[in-house]
Structures are given as structure tokens and as C-alpha cells.
mmCIF file as gemmi writes it, N, C-alpha and C atoms, coordinates in Angstrom:
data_model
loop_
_atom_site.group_PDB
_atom_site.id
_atom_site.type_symbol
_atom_site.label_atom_id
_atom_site.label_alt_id
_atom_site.label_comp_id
_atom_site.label_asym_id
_atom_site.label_entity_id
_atom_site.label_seq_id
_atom_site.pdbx_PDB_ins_code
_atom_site.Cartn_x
_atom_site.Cartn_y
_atom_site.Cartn_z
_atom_site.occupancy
_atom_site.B_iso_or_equiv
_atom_site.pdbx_formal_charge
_atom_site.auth_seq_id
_atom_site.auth_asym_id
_atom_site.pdbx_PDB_model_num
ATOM 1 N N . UNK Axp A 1 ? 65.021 120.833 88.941 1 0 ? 1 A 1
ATOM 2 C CA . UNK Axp A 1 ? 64.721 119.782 87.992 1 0 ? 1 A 1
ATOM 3 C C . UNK Axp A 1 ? 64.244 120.428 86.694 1 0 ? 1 A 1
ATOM 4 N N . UNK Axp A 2 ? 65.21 119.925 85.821 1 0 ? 2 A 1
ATOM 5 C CA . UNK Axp A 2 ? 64.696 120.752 84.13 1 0 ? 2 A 1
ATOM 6 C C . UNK Axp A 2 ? 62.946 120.03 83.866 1 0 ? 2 A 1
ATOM 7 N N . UNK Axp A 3 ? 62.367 120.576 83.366 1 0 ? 3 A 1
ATOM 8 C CA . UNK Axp A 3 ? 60.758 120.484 82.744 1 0 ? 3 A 1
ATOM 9 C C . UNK Axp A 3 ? 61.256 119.998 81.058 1 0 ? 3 A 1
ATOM 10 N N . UNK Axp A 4 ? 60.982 119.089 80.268 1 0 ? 4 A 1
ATOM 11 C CA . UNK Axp A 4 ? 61.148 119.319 79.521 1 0 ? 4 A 1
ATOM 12 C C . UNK Axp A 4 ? 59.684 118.825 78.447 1 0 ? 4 A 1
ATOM 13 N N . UNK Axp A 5 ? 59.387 119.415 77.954 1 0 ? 5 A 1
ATOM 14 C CA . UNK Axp A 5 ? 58.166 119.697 76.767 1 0 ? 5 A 1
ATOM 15 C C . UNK Axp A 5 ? 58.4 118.582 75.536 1 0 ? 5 A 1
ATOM 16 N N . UNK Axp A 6 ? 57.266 118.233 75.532 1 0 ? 6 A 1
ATOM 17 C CA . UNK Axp A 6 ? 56.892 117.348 73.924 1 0 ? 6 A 1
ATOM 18 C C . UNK Axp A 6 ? 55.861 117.089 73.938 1 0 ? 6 A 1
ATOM 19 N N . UNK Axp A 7 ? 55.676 116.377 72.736 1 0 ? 7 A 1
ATOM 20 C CA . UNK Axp A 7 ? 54.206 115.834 72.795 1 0 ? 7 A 1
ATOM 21 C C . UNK Axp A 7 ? 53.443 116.988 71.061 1 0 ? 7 A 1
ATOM 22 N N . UNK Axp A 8 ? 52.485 116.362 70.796 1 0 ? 8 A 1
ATOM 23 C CA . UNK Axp A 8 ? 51.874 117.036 69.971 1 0 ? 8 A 1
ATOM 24 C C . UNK Axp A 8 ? 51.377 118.659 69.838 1 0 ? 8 A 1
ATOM 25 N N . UNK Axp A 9 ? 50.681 118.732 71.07 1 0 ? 9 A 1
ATOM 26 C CA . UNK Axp A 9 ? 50.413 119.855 71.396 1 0 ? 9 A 1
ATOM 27 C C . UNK Axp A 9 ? 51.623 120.808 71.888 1 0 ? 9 A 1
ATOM 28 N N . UNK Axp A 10 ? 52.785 120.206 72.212 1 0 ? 10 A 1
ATOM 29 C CA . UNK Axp A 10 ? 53.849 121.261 72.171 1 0 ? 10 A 1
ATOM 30 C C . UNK Axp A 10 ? 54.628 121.785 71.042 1 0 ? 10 A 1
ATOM 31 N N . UNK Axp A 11 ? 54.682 121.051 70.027 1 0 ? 11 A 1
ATOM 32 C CA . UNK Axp A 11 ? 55.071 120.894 68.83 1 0 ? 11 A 1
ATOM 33 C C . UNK Axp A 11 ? 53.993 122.104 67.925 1 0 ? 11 A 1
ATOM 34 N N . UNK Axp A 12 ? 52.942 121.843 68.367 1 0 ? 12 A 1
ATOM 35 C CA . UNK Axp A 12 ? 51.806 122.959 67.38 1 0 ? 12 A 1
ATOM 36 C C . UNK Axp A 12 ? 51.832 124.356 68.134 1 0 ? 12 A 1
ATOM 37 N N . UNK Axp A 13 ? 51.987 124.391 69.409 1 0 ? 13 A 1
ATOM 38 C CA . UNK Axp A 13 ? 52.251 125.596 70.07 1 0 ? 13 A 1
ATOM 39 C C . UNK Axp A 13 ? 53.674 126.344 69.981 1 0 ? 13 A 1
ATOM 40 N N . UNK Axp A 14 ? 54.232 125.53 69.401 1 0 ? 14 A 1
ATOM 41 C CA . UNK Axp A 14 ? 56.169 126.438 69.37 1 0 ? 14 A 1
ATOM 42 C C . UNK Axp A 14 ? 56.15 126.895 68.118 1 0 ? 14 A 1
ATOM 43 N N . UNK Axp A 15 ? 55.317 125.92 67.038 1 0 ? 15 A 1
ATOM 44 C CA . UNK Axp A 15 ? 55.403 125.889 66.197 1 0 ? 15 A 1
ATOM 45 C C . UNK Axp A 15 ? 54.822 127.567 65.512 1 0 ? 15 A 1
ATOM 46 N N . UNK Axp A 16 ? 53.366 127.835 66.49 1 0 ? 16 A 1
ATOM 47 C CA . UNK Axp A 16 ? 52.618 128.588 65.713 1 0 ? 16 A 1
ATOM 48 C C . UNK Axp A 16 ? 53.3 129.988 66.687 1 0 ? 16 A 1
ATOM 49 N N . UNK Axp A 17 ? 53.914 129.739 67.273 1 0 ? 17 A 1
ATOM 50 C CA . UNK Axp A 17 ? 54.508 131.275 68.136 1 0 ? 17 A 1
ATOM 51 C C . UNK Axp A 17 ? 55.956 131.603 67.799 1 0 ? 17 A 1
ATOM 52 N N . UNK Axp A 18 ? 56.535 130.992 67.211 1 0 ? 18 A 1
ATOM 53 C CA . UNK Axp A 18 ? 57.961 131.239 66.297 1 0 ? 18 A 1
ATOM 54 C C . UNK Axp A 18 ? 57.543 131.913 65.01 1 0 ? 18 A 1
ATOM 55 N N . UNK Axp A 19 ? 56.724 131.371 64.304 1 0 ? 19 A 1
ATOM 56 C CA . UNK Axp A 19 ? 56.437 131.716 62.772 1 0 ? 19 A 1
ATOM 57 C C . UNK Axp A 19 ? 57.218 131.123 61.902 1 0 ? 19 A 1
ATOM 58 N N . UNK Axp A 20 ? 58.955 130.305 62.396 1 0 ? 20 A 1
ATOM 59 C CA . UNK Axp A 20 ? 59.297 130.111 61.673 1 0 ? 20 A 1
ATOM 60 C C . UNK Axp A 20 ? 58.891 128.659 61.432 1 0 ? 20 A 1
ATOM 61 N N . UNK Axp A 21 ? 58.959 128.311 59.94 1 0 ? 21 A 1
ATOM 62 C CA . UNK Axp A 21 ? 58.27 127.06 59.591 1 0 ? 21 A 1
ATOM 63 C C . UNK Axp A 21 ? 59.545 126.394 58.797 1 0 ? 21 A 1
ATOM 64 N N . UNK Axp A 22 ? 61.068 126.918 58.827 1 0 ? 22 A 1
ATOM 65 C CA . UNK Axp A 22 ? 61.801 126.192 57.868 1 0 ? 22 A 1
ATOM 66 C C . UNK Axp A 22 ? 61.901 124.731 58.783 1 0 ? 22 A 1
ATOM 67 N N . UNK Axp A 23 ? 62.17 125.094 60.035 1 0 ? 23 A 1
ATOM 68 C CA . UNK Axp A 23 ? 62.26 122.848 60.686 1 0 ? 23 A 1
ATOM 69 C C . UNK Axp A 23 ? 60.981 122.03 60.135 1 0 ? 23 A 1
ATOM 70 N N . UNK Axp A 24 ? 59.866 123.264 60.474 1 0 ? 24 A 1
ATOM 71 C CA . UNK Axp A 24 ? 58.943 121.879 59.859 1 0 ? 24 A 1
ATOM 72 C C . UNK Axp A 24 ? 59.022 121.412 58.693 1 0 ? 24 A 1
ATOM 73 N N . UNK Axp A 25 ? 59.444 121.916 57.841 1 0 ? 25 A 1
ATOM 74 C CA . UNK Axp A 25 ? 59.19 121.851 56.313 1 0 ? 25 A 1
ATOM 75 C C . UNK Axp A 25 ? 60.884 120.544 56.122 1 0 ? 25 A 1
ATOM 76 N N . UNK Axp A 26 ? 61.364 120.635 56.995 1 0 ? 26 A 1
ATOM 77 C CA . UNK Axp A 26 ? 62.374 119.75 56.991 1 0 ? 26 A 1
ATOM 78 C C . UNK Axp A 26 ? 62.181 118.785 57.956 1 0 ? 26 A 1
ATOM 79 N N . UNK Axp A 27 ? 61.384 118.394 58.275 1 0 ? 27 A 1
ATOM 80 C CA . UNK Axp A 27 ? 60.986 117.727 59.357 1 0 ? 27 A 1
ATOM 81 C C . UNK Axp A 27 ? 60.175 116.743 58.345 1 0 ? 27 A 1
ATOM 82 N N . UNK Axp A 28 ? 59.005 117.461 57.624 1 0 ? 28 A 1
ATOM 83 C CA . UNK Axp A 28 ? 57.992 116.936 56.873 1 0 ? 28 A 1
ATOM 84 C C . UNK Axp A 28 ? 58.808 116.156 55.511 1 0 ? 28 A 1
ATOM 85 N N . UNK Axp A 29 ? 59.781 116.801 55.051 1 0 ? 29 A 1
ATOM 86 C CA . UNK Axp A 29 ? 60.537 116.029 53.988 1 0 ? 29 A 1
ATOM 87 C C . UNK Axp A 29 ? 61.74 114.65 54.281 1 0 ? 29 A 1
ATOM 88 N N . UNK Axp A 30 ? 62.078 115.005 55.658 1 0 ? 30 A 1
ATOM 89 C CA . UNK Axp A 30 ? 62.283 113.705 56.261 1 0 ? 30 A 1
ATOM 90 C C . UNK Axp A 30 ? 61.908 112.853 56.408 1 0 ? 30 A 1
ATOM 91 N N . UNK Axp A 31 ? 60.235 112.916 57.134 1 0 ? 31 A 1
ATOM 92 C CA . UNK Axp A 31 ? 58.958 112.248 57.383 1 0 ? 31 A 1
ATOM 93 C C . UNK Axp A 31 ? 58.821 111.281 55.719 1 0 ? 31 A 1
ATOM 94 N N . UNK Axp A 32 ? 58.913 111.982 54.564 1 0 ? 32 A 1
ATOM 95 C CA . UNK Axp A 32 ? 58.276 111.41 53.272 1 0 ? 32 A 1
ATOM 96 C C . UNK Axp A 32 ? 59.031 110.577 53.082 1 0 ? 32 A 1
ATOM 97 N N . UNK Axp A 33 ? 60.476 110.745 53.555 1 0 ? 33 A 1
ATOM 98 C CA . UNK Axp A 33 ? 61.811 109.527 53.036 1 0 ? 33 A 1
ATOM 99 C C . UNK Axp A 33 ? 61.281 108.779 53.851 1 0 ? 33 A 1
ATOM 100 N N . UNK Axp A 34 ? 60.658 108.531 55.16 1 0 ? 34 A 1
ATOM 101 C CA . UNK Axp A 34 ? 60.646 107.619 55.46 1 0 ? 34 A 1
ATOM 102 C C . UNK Axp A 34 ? 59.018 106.638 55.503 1 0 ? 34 A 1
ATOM 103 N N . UNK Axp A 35 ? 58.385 107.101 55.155 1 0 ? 35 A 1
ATOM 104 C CA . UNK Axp A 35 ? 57.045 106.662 54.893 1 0 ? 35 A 1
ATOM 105 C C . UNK Axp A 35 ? 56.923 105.818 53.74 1 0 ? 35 A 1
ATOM 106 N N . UNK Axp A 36 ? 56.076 104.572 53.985 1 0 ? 36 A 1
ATOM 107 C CA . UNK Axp A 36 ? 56.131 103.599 53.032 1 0 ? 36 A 1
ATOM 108 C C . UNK Axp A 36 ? 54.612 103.731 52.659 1 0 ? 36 A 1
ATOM 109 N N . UNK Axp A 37 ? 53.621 104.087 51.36 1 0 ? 37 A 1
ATOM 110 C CA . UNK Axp A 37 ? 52.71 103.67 51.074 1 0 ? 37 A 1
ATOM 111 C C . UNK Axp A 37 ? 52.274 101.885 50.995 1 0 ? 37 A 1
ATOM 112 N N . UNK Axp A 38 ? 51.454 101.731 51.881 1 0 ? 38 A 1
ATOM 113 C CA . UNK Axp A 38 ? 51.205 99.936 51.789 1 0 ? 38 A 1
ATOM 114 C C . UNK Axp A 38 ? 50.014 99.445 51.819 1 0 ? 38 A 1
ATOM 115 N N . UNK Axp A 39 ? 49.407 98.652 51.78 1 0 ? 39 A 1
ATOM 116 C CA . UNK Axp A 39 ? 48.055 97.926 51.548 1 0 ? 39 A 1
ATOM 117 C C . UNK Axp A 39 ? 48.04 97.229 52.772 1 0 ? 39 A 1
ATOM 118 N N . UNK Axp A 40 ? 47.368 97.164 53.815 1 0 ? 40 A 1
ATOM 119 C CA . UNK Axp A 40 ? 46.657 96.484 54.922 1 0 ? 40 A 1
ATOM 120 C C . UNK Axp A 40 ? 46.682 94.939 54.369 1 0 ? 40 A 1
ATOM 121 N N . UNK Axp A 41 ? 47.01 93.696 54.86 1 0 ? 41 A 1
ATOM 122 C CA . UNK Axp A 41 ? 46.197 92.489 54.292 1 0 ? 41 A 1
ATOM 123 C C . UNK Axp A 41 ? 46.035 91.688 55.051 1 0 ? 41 A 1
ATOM 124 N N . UNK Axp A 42 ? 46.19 92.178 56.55 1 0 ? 42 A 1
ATOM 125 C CA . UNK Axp A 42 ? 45.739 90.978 57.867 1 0 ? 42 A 1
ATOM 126 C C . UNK Axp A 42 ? 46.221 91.994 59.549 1 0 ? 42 A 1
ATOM 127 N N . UNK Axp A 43 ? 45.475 91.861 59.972 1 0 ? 43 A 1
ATOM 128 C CA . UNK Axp A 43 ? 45.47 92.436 61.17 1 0 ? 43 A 1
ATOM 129 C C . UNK Axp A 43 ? 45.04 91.355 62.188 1 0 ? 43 A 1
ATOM 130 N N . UNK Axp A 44 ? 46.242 91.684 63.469 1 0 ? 44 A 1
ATOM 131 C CA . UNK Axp A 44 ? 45.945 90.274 64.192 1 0 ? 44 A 1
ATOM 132 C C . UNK Axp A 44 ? 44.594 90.993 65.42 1 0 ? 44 A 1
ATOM 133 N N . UNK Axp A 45 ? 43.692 90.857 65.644 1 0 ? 45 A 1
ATOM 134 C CA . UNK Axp A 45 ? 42.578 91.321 66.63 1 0 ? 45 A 1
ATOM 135 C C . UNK Axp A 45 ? 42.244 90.9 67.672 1 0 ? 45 A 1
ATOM 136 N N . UNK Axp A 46 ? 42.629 89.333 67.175 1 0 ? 46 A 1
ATOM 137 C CA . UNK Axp A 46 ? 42.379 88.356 68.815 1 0 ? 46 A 1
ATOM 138 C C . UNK Axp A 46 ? 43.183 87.226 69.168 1 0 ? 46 A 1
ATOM 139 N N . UNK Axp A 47 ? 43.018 86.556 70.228 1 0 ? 47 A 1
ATOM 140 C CA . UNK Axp A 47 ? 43.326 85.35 70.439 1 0 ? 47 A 1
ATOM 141 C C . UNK Axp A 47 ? 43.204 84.347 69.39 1 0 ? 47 A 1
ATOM 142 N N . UNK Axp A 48 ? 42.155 84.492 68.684 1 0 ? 48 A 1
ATOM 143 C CA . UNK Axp A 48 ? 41.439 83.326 67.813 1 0 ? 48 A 1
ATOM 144 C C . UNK Axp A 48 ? 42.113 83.673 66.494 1 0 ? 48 A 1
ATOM 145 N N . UNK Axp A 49 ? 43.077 84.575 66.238 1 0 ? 49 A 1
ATOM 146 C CA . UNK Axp A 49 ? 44.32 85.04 64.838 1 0 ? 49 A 1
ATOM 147 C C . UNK Axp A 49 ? 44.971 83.895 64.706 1 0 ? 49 A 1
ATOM 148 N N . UNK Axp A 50 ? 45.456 83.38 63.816 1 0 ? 50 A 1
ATOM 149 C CA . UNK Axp A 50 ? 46.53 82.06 63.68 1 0 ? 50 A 1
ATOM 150 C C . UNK Axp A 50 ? 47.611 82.603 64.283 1 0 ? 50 A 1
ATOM 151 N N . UNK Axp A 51 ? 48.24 83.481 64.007 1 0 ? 51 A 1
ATOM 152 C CA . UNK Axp A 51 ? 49.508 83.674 64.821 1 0 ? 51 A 1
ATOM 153 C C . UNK Axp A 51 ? 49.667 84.695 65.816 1 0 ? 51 A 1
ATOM 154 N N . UNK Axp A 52 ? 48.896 84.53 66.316 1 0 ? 52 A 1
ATOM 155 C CA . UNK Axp A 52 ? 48.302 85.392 67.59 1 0 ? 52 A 1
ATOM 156 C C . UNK Axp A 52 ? 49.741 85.059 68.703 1 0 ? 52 A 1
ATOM 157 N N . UNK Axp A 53 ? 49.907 83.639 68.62 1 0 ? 53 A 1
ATOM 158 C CA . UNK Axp A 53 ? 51.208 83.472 69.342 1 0 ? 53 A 1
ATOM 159 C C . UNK Axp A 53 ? 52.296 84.009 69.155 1 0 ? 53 A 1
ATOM 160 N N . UNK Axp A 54 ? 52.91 83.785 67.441 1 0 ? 54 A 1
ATOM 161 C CA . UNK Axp A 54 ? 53.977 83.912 66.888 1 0 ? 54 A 1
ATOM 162 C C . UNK Axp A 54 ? 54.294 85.154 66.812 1 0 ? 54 A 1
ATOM 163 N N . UNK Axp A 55 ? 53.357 86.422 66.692 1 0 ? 55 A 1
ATOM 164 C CA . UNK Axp A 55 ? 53.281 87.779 67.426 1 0 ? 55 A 1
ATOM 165 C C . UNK Axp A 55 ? 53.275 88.395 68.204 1 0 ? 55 A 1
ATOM 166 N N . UNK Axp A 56 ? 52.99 87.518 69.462 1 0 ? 56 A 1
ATOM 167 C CA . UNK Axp A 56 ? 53.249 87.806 70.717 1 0 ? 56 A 1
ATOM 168 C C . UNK Axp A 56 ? 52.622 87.948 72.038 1 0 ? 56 A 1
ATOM 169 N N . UNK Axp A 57 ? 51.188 86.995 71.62 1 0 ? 57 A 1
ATOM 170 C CA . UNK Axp A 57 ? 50.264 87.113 72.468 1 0 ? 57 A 1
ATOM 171 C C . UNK Axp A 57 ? 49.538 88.181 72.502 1 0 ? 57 A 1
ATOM 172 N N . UNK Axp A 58 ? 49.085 88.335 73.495 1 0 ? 58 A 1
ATOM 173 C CA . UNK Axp A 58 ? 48.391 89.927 73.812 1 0 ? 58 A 1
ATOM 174 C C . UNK Axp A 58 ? 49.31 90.961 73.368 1 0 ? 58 A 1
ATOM 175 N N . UNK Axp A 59 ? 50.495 90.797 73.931 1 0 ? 59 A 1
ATOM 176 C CA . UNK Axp A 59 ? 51.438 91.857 73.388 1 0 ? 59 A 1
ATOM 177 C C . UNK Axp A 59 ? 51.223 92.272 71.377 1 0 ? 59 A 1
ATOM 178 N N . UNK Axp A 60 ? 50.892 91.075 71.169 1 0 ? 60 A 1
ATOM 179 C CA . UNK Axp A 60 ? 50.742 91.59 69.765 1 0 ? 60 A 1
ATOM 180 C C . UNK Axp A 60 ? 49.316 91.579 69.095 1 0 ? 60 A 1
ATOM 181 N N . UNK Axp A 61 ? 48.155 91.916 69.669 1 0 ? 61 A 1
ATOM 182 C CA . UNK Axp A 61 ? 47.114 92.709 69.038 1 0 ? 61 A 1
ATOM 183 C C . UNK Axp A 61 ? 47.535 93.796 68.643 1 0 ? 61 A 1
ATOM 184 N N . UNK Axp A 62 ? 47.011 94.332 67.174 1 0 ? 62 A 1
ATOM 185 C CA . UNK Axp A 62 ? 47.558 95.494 66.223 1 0 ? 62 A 1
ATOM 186 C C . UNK Axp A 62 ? 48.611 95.101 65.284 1 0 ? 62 A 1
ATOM 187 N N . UNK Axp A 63 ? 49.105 93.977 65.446 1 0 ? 63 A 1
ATOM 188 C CA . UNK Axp A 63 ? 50.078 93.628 64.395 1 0 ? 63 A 1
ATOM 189 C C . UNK Axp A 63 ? 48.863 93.662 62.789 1 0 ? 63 A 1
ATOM 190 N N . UNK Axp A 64 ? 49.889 93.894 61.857 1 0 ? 64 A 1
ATOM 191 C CA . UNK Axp A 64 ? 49.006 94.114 60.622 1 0 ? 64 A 1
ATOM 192 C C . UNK Axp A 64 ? 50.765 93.262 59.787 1 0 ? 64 A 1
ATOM 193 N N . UNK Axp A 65 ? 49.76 92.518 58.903 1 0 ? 65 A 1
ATOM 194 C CA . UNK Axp A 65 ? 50.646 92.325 57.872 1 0 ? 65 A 1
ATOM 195 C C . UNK Axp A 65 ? 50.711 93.471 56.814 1 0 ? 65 A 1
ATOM 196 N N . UNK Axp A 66 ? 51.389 94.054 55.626 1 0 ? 66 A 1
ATOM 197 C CA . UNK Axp A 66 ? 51.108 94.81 54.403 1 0 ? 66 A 1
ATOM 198 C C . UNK Axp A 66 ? 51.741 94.124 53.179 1 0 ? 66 A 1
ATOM 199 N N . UNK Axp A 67 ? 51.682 94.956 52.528 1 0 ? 67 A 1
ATOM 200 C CA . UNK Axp A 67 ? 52.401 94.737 51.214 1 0 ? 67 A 1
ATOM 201 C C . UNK Axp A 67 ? 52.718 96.207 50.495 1 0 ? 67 A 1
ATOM 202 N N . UNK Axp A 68 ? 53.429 96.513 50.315 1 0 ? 68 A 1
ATOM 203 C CA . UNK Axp A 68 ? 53.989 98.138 49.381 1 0 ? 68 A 1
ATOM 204 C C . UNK Axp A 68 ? 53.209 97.976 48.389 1 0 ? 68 A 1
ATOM 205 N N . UNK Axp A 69 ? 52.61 99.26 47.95 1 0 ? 69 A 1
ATOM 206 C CA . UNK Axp A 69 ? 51.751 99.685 46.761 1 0 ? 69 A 1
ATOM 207 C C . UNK Axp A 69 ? 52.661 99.623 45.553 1 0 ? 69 A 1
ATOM 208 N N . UNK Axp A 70 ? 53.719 99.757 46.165 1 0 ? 70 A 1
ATOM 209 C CA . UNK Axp A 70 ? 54.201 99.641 44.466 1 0 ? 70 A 1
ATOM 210 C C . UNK Axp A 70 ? 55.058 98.497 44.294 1 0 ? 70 A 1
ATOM 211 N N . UNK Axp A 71 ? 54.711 96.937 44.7 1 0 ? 71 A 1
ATOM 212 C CA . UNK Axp A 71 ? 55.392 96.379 44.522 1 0 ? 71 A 1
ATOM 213 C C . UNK Axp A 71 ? 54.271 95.302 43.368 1 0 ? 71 A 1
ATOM 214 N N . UNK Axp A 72 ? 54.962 95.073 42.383 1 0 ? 72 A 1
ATOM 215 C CA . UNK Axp A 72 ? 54.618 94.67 41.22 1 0 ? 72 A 1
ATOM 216 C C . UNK Axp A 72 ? 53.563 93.33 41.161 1 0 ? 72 A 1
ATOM 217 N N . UNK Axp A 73 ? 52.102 93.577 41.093 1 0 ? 73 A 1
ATOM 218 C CA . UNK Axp A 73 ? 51.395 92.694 41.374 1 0 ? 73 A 1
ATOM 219 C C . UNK Axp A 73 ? 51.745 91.029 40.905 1 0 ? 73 A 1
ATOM 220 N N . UNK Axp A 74 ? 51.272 90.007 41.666 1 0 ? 74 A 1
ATOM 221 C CA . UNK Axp A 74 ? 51.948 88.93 41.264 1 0 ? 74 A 1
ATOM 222 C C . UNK Axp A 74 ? 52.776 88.383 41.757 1 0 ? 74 A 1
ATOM 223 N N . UNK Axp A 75 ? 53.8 89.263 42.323 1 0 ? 75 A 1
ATOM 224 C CA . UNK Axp A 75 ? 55.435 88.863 43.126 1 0 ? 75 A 1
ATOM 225 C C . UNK Axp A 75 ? 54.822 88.089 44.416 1 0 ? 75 A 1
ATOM 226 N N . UNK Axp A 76 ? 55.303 86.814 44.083 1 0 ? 76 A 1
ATOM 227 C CA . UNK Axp A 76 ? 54.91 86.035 45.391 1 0 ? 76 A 1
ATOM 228 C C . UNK Axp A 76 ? 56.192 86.879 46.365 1 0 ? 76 A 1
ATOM 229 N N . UNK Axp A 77 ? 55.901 87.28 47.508 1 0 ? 77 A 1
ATOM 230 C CA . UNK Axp A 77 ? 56.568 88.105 48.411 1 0 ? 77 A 1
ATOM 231 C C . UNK Axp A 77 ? 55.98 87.848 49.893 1 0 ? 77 A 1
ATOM 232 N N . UNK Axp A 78 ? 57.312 87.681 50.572 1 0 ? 78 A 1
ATOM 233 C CA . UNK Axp A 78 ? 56.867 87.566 52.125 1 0 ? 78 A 1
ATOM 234 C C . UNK Axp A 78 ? 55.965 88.907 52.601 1 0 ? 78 A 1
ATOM 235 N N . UNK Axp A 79 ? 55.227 88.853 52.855 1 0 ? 79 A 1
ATOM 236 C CA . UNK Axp A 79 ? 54.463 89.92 53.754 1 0 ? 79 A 1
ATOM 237 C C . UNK Axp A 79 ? 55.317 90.825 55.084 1 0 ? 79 A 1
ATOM 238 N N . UNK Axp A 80 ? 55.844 91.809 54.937 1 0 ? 80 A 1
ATOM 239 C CA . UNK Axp A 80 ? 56.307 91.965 56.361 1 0 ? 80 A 1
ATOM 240 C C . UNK Axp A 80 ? 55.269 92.27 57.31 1 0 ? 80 A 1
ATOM 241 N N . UNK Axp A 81 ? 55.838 92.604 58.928 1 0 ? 81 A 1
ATOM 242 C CA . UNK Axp A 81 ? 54.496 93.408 59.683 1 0 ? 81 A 1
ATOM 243 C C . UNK Axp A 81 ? 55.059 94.503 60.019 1 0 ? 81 A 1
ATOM 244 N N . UNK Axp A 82 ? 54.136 95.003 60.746 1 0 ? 82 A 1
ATOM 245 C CA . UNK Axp A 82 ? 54.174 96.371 61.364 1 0 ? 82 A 1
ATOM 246 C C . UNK Axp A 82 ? 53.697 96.052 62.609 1 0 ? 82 A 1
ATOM 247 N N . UNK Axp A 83 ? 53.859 96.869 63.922 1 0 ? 83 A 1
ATOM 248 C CA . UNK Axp A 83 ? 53.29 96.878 65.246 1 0 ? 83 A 1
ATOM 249 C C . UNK Axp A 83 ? 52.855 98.101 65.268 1 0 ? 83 A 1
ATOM 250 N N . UNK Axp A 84 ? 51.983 98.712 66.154 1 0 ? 84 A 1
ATOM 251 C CA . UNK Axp A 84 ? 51.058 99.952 66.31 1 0 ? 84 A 1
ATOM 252 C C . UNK Axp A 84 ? 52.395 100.983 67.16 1 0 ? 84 A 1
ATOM 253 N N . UNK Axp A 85 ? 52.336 101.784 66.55 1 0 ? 85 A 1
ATOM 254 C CA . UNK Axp A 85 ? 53.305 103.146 66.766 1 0 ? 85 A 1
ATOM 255 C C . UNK Axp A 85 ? 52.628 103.47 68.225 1 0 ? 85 A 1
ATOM 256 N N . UNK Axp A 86 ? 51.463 103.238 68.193 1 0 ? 86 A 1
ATOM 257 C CA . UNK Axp A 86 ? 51.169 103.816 69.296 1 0 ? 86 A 1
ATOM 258 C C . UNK Axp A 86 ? 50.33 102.853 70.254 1 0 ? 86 A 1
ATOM 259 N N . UNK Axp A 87 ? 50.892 101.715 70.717 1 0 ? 87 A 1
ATOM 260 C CA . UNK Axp A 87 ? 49.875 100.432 71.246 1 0 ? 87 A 1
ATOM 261 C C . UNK Axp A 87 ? 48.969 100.686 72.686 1 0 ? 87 A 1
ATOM 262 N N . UNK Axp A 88 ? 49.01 101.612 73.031 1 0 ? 88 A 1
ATOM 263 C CA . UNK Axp A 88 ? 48.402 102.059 73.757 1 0 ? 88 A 1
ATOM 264 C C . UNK Axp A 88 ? 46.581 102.372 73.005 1 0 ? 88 A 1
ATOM 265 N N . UNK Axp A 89 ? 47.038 102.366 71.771 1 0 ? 89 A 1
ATOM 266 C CA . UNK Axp A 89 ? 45.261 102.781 70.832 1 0 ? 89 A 1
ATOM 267 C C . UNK Axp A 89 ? 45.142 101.702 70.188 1 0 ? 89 A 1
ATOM 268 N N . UNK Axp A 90 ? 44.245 101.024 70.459 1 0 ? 90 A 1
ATOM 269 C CA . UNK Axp A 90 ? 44.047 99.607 69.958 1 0 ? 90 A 1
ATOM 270 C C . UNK Axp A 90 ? 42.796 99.776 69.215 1 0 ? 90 A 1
């Protein structure tokens, strides 16, 4: 049966015993295309959230509404959400 490795700590250990750093550095410029700077403006926490349902129940504690930093103050704009990358950390 193959073993196969991931996780954070495998990533910092291959990382620092290769020396080579050109994937990360392409890894990290990938990472920036896809990263959105945004402003927090509602996080669902409980039952007692208005749309505590429409998110998904329990399943959706950690939902956060945002808004992009660079979107031009004023613009009445739907809010999108986000769910926790990692819902296991609440």
C-alpha cells in the first residue's frame, strides 16, 4: 500500500531539505492570482443569525458575508459568502 504525504508539515519539511524554492515561489504567485482582499460584514455564529437556515443550518456556522476592498464605495452590491476552508475550526 503506497503512503502518501501532505499536510502542512510535509510541505515545510520537503520544502526545507530540497533547498530548492523555485515551486514555492510559483506556488505563492499562483496563491496571489487567486486571493481576494475583502472586508468581513456578517458572520453567521448561531442559530439566532437570520439566515442561519438559508446557509445551512449547523452546517453553516462560519459562513461570513464580504465585500472586495476595492470595490468602489457606495455600489449598492450583493454581498457574496464564503464558507470556512477549514470547518472543522470554528
Amino acid at each position: 500500500m503506497a503512503l502518501t504525504k501532505t499536510g502542512l508539515a510535509y510541505l515545510g519539511q520537503s520544502l526545507n531539505s530540497s533547498g530548492d524554492t523555485s515551486n514555492l515561489i510559483a506556488s505563492i504567485e499562483e496563491l496571489n492570482l487567486k486571493v481576494i482582499p475583502a472586508r468581513i460584514t456578517d458572520i453567521v455564529l448561531d442559530e439566532t443569525h437570520p439566515k442561519f437556515t438559508e446557509y445551512g443550518g449547523w452546517n453553516g456556522i462560519g459562513t461570513v458575508n464580504f465585500e472586495q476592498v476595492n470595490t468602489p464605495e457606495g455600489k449598492d452590491v450583493t454581498k457574496p459568502i464564503a464558507k470556512p476552508f477549514f470547518p472543522q475550526f470554528k
